[in-house]
TIMAR-14542 format. One record per atom (N, C-alpha, C): residue in three letters; x, z, y. Coordinates in steps of 0.02 Angstrom, whole numbers, padded with zeros to 5 digits, always signed. Each point is the difference from the previous one (the first is absolute). Example, Ala and Ser with C-alpha at 12.3 -4.5 7.8 and 13.67 -1.06 7.14 Angstrom:
// TIMAR-14542
ala+00660+00390-00284/ala-00045+00000+00059/ala+00045+00000+00060/ser-00018-00036+00053/ser+00042+00003+00059/ser-00039+00037+00055/
END
This chain:
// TIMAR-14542
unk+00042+00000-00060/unk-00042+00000+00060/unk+00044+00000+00062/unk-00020-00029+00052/unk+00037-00004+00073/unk-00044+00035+00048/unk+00017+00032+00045/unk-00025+00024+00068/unk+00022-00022+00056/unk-00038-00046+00033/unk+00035-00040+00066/unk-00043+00035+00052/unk+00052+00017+00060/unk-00035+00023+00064/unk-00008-00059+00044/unk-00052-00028+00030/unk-00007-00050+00037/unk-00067+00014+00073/unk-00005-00053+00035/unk-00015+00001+00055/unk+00003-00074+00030/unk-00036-00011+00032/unk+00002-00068+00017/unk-00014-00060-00008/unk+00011-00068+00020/unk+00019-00059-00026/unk+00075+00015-00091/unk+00053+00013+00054/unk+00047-00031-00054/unk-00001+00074-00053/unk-00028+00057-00003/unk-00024+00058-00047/unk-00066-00057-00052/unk-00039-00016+00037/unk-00041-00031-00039/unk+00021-00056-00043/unk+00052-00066+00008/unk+00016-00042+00003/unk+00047+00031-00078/unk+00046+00041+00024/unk+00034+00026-00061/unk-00046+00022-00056/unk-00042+00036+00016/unk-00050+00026-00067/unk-00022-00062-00026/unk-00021-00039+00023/unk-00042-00057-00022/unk+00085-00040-00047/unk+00049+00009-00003/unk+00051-00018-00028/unk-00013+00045-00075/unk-00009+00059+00044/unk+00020+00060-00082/unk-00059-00021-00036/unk-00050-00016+00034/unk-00081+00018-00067/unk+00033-00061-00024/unk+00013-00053+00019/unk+00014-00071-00046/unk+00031-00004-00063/unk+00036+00060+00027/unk+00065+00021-00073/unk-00005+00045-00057/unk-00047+00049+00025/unk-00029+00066-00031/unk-00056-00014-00031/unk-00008+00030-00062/unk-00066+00022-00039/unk-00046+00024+00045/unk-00063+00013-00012/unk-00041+00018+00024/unk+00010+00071-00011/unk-00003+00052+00063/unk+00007+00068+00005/unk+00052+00012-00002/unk+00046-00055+00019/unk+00076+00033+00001/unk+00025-00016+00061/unk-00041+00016+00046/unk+00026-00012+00065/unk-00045+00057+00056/unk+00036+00052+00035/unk-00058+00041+00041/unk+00053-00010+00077/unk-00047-00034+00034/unk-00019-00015+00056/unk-00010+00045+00059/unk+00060+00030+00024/unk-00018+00074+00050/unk-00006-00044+00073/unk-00049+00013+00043/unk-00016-00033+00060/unk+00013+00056+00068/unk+00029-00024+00048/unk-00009+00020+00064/unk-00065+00013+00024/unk-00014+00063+00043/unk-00073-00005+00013/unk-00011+00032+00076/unk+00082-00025+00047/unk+00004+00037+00040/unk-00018-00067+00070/unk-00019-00045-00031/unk-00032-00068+00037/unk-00074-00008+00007/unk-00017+00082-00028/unk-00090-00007-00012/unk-00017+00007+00066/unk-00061-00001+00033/unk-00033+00002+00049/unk-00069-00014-00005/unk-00054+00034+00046/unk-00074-00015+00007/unk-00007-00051+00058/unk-00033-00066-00006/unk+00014-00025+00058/unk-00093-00023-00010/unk-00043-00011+00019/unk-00070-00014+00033/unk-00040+00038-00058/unk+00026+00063-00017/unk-00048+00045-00034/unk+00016-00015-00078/unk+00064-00034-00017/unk+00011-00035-00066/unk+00095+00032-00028/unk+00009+00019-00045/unk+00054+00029-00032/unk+00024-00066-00018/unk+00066-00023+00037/unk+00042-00075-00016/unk+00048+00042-00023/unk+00038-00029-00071/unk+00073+00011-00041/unk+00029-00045+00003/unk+00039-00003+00055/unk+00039-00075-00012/unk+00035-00018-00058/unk+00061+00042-00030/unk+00028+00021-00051/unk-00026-00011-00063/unk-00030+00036+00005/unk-00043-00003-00054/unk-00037-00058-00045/unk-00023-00042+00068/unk-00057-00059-00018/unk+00069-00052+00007/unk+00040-00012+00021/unk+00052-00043-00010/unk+00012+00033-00059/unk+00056+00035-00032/unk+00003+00016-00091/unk-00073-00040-00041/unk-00059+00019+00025/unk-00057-00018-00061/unk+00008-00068+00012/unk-00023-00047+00025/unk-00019-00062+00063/unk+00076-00032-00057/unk+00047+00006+00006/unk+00060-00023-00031/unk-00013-00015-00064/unk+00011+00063-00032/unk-00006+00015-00059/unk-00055-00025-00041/unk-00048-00039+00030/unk-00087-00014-00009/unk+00030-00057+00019/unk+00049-00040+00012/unk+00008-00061+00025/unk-00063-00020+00032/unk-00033+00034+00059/unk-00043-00007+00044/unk+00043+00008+00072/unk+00078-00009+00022/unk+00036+00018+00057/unk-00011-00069+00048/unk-00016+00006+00073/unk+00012-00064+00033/unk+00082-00003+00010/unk+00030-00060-00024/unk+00072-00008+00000/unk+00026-00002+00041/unk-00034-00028+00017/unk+00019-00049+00093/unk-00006+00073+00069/unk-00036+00043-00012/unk+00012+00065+00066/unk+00046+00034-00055/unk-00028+00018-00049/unk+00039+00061-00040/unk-00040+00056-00012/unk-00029+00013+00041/unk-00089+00032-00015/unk-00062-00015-00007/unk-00047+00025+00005/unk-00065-00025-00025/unk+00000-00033-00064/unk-00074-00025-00007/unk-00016-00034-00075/unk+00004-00104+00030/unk+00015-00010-00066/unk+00004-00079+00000/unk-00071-00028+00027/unk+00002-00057+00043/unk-00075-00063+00002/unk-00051+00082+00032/unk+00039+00024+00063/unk-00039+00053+00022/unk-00033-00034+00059/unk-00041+00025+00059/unk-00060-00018+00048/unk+00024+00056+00036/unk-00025-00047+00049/unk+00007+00091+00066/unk-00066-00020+00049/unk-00065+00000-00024/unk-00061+00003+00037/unk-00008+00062+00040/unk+00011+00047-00059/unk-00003+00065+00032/unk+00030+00017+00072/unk+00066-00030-00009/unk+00055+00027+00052/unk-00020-00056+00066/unk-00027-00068-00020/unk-00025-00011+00048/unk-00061+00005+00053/unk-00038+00061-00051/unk-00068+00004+00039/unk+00004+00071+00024/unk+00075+00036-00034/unk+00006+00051+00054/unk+00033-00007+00046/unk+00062-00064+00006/unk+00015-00008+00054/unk-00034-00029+00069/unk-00060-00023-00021/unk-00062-00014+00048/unk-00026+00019+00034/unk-00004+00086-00038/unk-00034+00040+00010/unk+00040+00072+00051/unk+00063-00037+00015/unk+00048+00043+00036/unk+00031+00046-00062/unk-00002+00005-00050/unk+00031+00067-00061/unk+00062-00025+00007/unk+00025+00054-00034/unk+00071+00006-00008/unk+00036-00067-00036/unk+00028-00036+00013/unk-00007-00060-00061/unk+00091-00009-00029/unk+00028+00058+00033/unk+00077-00007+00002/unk+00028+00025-00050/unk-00046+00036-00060/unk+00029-00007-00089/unk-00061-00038-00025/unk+00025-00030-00017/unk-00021-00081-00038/unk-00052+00043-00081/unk-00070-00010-00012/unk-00011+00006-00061/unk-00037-00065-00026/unk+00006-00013-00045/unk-00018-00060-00037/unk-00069+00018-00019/unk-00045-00060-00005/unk-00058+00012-00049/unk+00008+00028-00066/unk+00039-00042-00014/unk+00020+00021-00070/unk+00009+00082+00004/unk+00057-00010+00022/unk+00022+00102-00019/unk-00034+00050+00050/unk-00066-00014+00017/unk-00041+00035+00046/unk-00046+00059-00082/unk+00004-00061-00035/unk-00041+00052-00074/unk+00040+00034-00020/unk+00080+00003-00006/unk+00025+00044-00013/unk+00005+00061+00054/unk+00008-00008+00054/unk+00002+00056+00057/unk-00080+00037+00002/unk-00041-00043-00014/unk-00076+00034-00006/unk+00005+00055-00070/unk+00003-00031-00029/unk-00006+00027-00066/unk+00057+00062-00016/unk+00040+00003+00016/unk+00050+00039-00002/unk-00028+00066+00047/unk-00012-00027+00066/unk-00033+00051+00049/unk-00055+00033-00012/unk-00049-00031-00048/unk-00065+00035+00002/unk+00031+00055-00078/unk+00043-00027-00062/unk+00017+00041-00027/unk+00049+00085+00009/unk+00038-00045+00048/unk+00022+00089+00022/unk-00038+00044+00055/unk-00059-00035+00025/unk-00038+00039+00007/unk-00046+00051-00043/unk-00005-00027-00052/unk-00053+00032-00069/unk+00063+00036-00036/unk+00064+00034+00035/unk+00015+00036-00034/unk+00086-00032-00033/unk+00000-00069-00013/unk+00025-00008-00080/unk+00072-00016+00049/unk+00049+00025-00050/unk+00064-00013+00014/unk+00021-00086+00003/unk+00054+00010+00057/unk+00034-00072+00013/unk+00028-00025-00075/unk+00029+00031-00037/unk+00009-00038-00067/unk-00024-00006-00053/unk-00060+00032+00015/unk-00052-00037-00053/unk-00042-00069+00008/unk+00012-00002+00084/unk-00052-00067+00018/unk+00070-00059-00009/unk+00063+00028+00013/unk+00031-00055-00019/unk+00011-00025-00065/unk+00016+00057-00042/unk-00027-00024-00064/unk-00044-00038-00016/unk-00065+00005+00015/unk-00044-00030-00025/unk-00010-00082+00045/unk+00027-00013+00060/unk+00015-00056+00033/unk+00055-00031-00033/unk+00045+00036-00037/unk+00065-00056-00025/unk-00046+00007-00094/unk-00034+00019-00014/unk-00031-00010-00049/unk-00059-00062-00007/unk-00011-00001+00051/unk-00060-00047+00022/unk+00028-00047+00012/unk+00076-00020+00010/unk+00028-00059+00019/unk+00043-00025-00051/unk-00038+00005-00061/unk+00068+00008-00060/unk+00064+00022-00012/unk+00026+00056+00057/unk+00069+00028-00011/unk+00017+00041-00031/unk+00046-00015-00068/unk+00027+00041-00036/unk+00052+00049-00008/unk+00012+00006+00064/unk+00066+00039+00045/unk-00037+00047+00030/unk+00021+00061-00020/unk+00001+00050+00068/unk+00014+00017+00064/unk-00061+00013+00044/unk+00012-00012+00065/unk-00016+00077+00028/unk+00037+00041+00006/unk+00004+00065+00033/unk+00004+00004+00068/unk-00051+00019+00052/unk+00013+00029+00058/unk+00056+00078+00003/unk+00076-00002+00020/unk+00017+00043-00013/unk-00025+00067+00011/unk-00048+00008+00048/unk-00046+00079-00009/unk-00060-00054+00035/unk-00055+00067-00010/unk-00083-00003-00006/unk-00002+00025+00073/unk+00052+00032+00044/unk-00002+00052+00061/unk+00004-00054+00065/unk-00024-00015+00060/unk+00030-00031+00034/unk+00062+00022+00047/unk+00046-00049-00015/unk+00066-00004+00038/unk+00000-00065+00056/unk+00002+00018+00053/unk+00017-00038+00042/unk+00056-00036+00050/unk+00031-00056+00000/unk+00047-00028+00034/unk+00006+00025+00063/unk+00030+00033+00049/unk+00012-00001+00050/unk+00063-00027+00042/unk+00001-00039+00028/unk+00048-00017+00042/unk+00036+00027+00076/unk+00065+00005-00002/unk+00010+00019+00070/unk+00039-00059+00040/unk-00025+00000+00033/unk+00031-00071+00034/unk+00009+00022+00097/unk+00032-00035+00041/unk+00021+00026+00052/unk-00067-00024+00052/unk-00046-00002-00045/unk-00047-00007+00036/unk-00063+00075-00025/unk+00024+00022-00013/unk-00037+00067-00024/unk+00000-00003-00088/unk-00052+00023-00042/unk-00008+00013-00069/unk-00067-00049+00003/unk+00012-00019-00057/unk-00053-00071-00016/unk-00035+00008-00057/unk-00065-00010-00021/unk-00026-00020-00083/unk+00039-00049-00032/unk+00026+00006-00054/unk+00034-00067-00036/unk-00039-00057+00020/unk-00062-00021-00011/unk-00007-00059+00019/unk-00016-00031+00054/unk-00009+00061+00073/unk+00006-00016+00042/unk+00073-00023+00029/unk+00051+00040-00043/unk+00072-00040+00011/unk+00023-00068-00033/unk-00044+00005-00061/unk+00037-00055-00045/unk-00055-00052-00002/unk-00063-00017+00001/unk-00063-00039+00035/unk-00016-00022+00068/unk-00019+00053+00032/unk-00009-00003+00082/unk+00072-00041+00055/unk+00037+00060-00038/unk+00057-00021+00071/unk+00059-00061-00032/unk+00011-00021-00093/unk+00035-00017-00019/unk+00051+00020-00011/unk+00012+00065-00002/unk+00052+00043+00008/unk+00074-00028+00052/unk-00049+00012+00060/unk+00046-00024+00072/unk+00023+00045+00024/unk-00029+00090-00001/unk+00018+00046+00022/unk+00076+00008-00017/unk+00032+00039+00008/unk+00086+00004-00030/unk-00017+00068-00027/unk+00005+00008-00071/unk+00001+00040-00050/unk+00058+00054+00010/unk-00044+00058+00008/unk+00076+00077+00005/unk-00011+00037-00058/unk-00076-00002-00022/unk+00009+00050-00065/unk-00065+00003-00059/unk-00029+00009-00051/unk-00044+00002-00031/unk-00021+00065-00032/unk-00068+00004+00024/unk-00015+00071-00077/unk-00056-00004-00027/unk-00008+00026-00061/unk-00089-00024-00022/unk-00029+00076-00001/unk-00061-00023+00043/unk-00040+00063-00018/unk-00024+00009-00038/unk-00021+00067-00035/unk-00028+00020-00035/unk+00048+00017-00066/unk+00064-00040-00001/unk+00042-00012-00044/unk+00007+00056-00057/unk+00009+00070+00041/unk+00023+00067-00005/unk-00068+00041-00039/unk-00050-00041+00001/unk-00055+00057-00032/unk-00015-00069-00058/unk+00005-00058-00015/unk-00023-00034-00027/unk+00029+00013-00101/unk-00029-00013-00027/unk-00002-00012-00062/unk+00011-00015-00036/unk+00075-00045-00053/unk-00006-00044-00039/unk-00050-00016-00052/unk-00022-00057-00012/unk-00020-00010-00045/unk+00034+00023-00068/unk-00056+00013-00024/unk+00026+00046-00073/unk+00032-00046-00055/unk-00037-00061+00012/unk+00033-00066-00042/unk+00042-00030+00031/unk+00034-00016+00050/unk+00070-00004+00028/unk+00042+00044-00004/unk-00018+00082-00002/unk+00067+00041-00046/unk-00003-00005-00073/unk-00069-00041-00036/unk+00016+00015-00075/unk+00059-00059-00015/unk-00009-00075+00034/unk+00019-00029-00012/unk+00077-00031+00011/unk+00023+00055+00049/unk+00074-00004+00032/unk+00043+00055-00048/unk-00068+00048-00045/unk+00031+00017-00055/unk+00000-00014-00068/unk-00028-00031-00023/unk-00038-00045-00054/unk+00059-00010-00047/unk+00026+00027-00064/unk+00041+00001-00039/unk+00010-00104-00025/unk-00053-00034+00016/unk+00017-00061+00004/unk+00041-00027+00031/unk-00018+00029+00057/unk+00036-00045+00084/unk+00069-00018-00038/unk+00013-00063+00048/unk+00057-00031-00025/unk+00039-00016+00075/unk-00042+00010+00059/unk+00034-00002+00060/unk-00048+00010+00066/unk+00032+00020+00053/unk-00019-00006+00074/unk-00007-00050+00015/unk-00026-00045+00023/unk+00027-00051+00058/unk-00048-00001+00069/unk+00044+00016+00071/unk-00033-00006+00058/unk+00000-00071+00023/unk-00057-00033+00009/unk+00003-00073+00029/unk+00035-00006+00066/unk+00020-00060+00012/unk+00027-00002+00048/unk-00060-00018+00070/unk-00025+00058+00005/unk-00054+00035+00048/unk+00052+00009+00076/unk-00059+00027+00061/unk+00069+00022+00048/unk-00005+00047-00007/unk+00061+00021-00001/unk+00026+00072-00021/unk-00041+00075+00037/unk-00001-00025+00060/unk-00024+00062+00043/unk-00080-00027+00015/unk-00033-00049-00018/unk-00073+00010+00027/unk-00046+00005-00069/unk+00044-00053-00042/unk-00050+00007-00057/unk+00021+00043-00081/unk+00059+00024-00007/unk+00045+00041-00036/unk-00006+00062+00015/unk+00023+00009+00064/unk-00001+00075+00009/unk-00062+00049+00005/unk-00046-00016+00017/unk-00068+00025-00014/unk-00018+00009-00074/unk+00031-00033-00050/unk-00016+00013-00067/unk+00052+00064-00010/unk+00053-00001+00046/unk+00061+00061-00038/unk-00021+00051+00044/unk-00030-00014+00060/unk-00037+00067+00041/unk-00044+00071-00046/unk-00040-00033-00034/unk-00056+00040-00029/unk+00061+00046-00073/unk-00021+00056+00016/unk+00032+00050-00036/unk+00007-00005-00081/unk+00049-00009-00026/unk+00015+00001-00073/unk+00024-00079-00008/unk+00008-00033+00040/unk-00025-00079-00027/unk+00105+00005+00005/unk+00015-00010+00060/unk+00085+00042+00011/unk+00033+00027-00083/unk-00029+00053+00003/unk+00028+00039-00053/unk+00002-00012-00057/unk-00061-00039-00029/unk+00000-00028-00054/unk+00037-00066-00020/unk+00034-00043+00072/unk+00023-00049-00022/unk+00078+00049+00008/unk+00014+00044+00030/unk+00069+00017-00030/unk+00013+00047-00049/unk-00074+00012-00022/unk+00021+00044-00089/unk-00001-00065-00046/unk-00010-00049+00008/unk+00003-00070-00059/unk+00048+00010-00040/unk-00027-00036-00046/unk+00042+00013-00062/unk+00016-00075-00028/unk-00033-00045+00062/unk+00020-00088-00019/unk+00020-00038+00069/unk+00028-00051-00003/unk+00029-00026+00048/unk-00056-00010+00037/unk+00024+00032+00082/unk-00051-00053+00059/unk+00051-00052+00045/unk-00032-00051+00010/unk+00032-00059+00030/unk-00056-00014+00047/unk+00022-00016+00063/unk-00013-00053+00077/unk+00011-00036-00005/unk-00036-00043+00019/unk+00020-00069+00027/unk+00002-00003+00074/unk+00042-00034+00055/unk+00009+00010+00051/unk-00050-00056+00042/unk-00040+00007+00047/unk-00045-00047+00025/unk+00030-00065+00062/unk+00077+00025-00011/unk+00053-00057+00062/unk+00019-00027-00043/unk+00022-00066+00065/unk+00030-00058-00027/unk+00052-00009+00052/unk+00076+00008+00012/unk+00046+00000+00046/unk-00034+00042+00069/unk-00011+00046+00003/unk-00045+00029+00055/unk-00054+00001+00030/unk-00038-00069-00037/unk-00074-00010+00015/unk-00032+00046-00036/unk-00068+00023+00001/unk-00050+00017-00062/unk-00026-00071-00015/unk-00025-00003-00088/unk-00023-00044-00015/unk-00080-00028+00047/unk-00019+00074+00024/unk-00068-00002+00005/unk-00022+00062+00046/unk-00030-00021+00067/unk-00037+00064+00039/unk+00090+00050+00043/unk-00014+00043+00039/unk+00040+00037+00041/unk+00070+00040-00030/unk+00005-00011-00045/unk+00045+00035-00041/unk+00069+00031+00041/unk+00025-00065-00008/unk+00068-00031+00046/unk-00021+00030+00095/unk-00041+00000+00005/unk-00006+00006+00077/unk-00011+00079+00006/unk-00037+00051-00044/unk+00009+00039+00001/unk+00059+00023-00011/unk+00040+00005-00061/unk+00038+00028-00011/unk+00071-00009+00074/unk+00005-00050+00027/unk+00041+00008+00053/unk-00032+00029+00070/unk-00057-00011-00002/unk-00015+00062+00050/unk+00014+00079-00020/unk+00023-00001-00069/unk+00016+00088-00009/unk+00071-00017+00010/unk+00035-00049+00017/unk+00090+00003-00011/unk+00019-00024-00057/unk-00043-00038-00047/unk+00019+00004-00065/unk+00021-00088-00037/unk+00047+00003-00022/unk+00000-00086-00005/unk-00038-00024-00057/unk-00052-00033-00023/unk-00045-00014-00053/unk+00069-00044-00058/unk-00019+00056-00045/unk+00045-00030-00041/unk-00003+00039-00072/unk+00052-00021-00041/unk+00010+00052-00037/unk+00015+00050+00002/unk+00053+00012+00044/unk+00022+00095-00002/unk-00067+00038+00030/unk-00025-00022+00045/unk-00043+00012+00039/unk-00062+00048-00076/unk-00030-00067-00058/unk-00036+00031-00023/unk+00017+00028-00059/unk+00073-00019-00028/unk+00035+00070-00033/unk+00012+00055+00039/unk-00007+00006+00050/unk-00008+00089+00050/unk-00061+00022+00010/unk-00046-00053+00000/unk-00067+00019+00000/unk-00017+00040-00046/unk-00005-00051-00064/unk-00020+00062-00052/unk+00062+00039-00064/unk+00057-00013+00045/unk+00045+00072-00038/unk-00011-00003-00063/unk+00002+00047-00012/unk+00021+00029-00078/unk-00075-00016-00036/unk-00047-00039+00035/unk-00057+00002-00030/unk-00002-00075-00056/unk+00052-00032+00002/unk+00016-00055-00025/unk+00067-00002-00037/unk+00003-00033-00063/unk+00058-00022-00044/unk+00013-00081+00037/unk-00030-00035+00028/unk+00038-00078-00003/unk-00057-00006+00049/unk+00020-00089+00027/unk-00019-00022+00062/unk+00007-00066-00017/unk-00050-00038+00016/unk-00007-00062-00011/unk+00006-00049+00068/unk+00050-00032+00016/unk-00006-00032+00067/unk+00025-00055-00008/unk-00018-00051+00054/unk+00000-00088-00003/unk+00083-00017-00014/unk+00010-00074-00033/unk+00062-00006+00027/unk+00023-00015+00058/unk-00042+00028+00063/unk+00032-00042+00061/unk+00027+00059+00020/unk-00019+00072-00030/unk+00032+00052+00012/unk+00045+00029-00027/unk+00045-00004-00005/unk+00078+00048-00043/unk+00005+00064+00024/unk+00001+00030-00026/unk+00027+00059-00004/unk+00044+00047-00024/unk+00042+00033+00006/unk+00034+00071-00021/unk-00012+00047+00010/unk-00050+00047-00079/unk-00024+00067+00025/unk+00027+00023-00059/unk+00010+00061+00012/unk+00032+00057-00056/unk-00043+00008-00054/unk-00079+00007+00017/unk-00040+00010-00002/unk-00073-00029+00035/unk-00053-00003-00037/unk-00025-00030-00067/unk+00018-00061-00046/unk-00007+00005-00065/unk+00040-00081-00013/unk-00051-00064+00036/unk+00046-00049+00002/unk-00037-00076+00040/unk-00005-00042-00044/unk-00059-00047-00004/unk-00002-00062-00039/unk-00016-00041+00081/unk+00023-00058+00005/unk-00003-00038+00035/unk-00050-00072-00033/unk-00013-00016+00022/unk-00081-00060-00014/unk-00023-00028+00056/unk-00038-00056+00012/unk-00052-00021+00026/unk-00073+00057+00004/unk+00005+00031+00070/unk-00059+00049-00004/unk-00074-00037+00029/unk+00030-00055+00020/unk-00081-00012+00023/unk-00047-00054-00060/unk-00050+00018+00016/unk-00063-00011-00036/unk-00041-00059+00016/unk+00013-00043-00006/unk-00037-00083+00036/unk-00057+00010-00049/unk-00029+00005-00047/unk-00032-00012-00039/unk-00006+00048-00065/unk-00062-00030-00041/unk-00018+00052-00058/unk+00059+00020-00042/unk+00039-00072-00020/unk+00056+00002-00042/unk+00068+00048+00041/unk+00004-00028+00061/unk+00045+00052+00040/unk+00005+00057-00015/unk-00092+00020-00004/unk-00006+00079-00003/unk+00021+00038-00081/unk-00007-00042-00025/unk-00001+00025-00080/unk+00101+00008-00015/unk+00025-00059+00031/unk+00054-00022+00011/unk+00040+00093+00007/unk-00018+00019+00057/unk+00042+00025+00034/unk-00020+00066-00039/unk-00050+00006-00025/unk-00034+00067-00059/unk+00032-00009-00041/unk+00015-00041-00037/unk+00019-00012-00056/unk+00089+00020+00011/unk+00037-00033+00049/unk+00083+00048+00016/unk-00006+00067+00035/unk-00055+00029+00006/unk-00015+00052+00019/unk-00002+00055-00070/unk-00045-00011-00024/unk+00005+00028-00079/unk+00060+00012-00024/unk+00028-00080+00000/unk+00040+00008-00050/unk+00061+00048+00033/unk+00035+00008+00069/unk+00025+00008+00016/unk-00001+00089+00008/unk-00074+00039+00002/unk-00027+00050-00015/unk+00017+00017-00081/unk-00003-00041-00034/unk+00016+00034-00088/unk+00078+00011+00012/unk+00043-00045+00013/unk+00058-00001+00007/unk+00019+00068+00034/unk-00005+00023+00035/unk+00006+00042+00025/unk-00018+00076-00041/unk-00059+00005-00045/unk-00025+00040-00044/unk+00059+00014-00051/
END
């Protein structure tokens, strides 16, 4: 069994590599949930519904979110109507934000309705919200403290980034099946997608135990790094990290997560010399389905090796 922490486009993009490769139930799916937000009376997971939406080969390719052959009537008859129209919801994924919303109103936990949404979409992979508690993105930027998606939606993340914290982080919960499964006498490895480290990663290592349990492991965890010669493949990565002083790179996310990692997976446009974690060097980006399986597949193997 594998446990991948993901978030995102390229978190999603990677899983959709691992289920290709994996048996059915041998893959659990821990999600970021620090991108959630209520926006017109409706509970949106961005995270989340990108992992299912993927994995359901229901993803629009072409943005990187939403569902495929989607409509935006909705968004145009609220933008008519003066509403907010500056996070985009699709017709399509308007039934998932309904449906999701009216269920955690009646009570029922966030990972049971995802369960039963990646069940409903034929997915044979586990898809864990890493806790049931809400944790929220906050941003500090030199323009005051921001909602994540008022920084990373609204403004495009134009503000200049000084610091991040998630609320709620500190009282929140793990899921009981994300610690069974990071201990699971199966597990055969960690792997963190190459997610960004600080918006969509660190909110999964925020919530209490999730840390600790990946450094009591008893099997290799491996990163993959989300740069390509100092770019991010995808979204603010690179632009944040040098607004903290930091050069986007490898050392950069072998210091990130320390001792919380055996090896590091980064492009060949990047070389490196680190003492520490071991490196496989590869093609990290993901053009396509085969890409994705591609880069899972020297990911694995490169994870046993290490075992």
């Amino acid at each position: 069994m594998i446990v991948v922490l993901a978030g995102g486009v390229g978190g999603a993009r990677f899983a959709n590599g691992l289920a290709a490769l994996l048996g059915p139930g041998q893959l659990t799916v821990v999600v970021n949930v620090g991108d959630d937000f209520d926006h017109l009376g409706l509970r949106i997971c961005p995270d989340l519904d990108t992992v299912t939406y993927t994995l359901a080969n229901l993803n629009n390719r072409e943005l990187g979110w939403g569902q495929v052959g989607e409509t935006w009537s909705f968004m145009d008859a609220l933008g008519k109507l003066g509403g907010p129209a500056w996070f985009n919801l699709g017709d399509r994924d308007l039934a998932t934000h309904v449906l999701r919303t009216h269920r955690l109103a009646a009570g029922e936990p966030l990972s049971a309705i995802v369960a039963d949404f990646a069940k409903a979409r034929g997915i044979a992979q586990a898809i864990l919200p890493v806790t049931d508690d809400p944790v929220r993105t906050r941003v500090l930027t030199d323009e005051g403290e921001l909602n994540f998606q008022d920084y990373f939606v609204r403004r495009r993340c134009e503000p200049v980034f000084r610091a991040i914290r998630f609320a709620g982080a500190d009282q929140a919960r793990p899921h009981p099946a994300v610690l069974a499964a990071l201990a699971d006498p199966a597990l055969e490895a960690i792997l963190i997608a190459p997610s960004n480290p600080l918006l969509s990663l660190a909110p999964i290592l925020a919530v209490p135990g999730i840390a600790a349990a990946l450094a009591a492991r008893a099997v290799p965890c491996v990163a993959i790094s989300p740069f390509i010669a100092g770019q991010a493949v995808k979204g603010p990565a690179a632009k944040i990290m040098r607004e903290l002083g930091l050069e986007p790179g490898p050392a950069a996310i072998a210091a990130h997560y320390g001792d919380l990692i055996d090896g590091l997976v980064i492009d060949h446009a990047d070389r490196a010399e680190l003492a520490s974690p071991a490196l496989l060097h590869t093609d990290i980006l993901m053009r396509d389905d085969a890409g994705q399986q591609r880069l899972a597949a020297e990911v694995l193997a490169f994870a046993r090796r290490l075992a």
